[in-house]
C-alpha positions as a Markdown table, in Angstrom:
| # | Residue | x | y | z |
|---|---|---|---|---|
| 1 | Unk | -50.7 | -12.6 | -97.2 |
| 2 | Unk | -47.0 | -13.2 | -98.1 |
| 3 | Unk | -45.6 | -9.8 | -96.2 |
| 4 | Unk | -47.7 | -11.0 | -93.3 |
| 5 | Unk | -46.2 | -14.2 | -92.8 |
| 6 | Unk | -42.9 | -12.8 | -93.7 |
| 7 | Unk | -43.0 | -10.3 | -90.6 |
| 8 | Unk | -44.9 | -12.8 | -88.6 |
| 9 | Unk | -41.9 | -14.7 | -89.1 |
| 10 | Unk | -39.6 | -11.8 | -88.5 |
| 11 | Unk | -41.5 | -10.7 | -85.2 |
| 12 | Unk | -41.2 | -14.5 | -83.7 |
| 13 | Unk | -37.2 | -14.6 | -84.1 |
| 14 | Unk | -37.0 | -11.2 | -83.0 |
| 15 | Unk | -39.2 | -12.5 | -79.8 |
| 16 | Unk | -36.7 | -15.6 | -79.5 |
| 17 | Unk | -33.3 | -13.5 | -79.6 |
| 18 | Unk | -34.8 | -11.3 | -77.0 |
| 19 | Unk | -35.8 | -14.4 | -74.8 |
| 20 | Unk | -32.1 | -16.1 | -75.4 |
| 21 | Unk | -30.7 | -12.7 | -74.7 |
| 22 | Unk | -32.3 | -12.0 | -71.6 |
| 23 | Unk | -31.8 | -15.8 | -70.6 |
| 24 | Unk | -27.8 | -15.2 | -71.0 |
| 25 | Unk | -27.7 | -11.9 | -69.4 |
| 26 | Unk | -29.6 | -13.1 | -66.5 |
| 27 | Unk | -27.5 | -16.6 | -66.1 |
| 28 | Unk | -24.2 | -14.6 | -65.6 |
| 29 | Unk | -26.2 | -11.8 | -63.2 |
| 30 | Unk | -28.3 | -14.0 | -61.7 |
| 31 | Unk | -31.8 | -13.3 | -61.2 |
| 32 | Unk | -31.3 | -9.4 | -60.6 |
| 33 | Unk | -33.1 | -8.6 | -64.1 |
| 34 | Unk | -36.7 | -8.3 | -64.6 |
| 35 | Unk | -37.9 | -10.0 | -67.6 |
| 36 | Unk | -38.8 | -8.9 | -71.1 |
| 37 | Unk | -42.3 | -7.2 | -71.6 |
| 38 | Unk | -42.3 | -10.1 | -74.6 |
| 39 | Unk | -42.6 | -12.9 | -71.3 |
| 40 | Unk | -46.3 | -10.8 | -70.7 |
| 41 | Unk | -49.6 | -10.3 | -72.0 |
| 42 | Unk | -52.1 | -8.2 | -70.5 |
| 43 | Unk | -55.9 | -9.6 | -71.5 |
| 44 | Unk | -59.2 | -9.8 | -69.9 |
| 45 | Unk | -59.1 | -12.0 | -67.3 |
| 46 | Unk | -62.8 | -14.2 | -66.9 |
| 47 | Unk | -64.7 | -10.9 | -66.1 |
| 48 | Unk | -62.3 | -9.4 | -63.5 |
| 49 | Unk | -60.7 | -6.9 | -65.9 |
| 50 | Unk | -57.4 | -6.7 | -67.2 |
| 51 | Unk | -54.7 | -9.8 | -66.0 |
| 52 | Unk | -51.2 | -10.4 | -66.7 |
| 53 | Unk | -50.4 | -13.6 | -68.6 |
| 54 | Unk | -47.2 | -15.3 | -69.3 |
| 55 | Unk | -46.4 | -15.9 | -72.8 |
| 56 | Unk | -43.3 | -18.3 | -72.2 |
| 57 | Unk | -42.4 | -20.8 | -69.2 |
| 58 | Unk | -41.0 | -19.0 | -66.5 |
| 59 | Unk | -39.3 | -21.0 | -63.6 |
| 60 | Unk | -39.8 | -20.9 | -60.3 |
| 61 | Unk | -38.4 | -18.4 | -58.0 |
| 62 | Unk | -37.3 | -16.3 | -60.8 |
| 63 | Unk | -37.7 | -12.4 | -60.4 |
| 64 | Unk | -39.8 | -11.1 | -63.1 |
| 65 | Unk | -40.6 | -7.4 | -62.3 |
| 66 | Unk | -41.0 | -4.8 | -59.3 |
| 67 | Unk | -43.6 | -3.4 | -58.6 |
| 68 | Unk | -44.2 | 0.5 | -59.5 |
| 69 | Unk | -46.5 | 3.1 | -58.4 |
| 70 | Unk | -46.9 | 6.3 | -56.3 |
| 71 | Unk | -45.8 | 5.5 | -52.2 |
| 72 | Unk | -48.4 | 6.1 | -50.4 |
| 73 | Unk | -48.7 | 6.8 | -46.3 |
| 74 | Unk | -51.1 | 4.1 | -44.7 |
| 75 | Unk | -53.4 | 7.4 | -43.7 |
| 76 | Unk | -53.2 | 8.5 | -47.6 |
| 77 | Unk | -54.1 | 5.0 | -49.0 |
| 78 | Unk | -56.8 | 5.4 | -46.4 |
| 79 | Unk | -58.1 | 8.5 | -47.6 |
| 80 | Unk | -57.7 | 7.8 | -51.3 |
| 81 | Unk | -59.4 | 4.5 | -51.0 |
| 82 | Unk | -62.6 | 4.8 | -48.2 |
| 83 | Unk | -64.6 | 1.8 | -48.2 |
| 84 | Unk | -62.3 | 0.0 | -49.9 |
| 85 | Unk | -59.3 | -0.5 | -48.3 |
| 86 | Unk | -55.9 | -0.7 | -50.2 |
| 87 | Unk | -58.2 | -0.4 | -53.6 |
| 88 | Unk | -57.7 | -2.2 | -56.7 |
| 89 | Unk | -54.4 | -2.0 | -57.2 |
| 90 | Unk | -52.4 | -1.0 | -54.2 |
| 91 | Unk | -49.9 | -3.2 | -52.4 |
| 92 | Unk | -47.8 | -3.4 | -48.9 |
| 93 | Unk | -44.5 | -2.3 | -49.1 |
| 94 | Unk | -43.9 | -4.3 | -46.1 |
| 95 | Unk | -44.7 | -3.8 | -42.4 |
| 96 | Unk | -44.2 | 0.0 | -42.0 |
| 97 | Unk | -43.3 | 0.7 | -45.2 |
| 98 | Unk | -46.4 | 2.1 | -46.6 |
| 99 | Unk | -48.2 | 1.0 | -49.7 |
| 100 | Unk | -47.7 | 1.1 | -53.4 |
| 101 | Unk | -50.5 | 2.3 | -55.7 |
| 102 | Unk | -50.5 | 1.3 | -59.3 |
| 103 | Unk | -53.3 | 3.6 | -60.7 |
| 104 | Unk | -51.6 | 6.3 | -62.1 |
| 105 | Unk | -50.3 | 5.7 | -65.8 |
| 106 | Unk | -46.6 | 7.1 | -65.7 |
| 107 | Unk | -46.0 | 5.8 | -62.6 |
| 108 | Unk | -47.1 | 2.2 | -63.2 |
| 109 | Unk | -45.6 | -1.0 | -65.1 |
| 110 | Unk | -47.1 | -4.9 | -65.7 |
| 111 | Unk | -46.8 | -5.8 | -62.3 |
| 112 | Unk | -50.3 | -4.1 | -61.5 |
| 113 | Unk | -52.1 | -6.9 | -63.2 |
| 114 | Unk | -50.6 | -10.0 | -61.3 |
| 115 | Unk | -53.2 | -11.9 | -59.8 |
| 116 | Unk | -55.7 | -9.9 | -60.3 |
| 117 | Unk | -58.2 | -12.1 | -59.0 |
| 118 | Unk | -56.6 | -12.8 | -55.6 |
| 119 | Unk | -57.6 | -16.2 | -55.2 |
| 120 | Unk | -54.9 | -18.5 | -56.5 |
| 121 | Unk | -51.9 | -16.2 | -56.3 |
| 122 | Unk | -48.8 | -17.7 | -58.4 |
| 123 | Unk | -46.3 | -15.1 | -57.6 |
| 124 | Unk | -45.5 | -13.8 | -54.8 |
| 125 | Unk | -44.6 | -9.4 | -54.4 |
């Protein structure tokens, strides 16, 4: 029980320098840096699968991520997805851009479980 609280103890500074070190490098870039994977928890989310979660505060406006995946045409997102358009986890790129699809594992990072739900979006993509 001692080793475990010992690295428990370990493993929370380790998770505060990283916070205070991304916190600096991102004050004198500004907000060009995605943060940490430590800000993020992925967990069931009420039924709907997988969401993301924030383990720390995160302010307002502040860029935590993009989002990765294979670019798709709008005809291929079409084909790949019949019936259900843009699937599970696809996104816009923008307005002609095509769309981003999440699914596959190497091509894919946190931001695929943002919002998962769709009905009280907190971010914004």
């Amino acid at each position: 029980a001692a080793a475990a609280a010992v690295w428990q103890t370990r493993r929370t500074r380790w998770q505060a320098e990283q916070v205070e070190a991304a916190d600096a490098l991102r004050a004198r870039l500004g907000s060009l840096l995605p943060l940490p994977r430590t800000f993020f928890r992925v967990k069931p989310a009420g039924g709907k699968g997988d969401g993301l979660f924030a383990t720390n505060g995160i302010d307002a406006g502040t860029f935590l991520f993009d989002y990765e995946g294979e670019r798709l045409s709008a005809s291929e997102m079409e084909s790949r997805y019949p019936g259900n358009p843009g699937g599970d986890y696809v996104i816009s790129a923008g307005v002609g851009a095509g769309f981003i699809d999440a699914v596959t594992p190497d091509r894919r990072n946190l931001a695929r479980y943002m919002n998962h739900d769709g009905k009280a979006p907190n971010c914004r993509c």
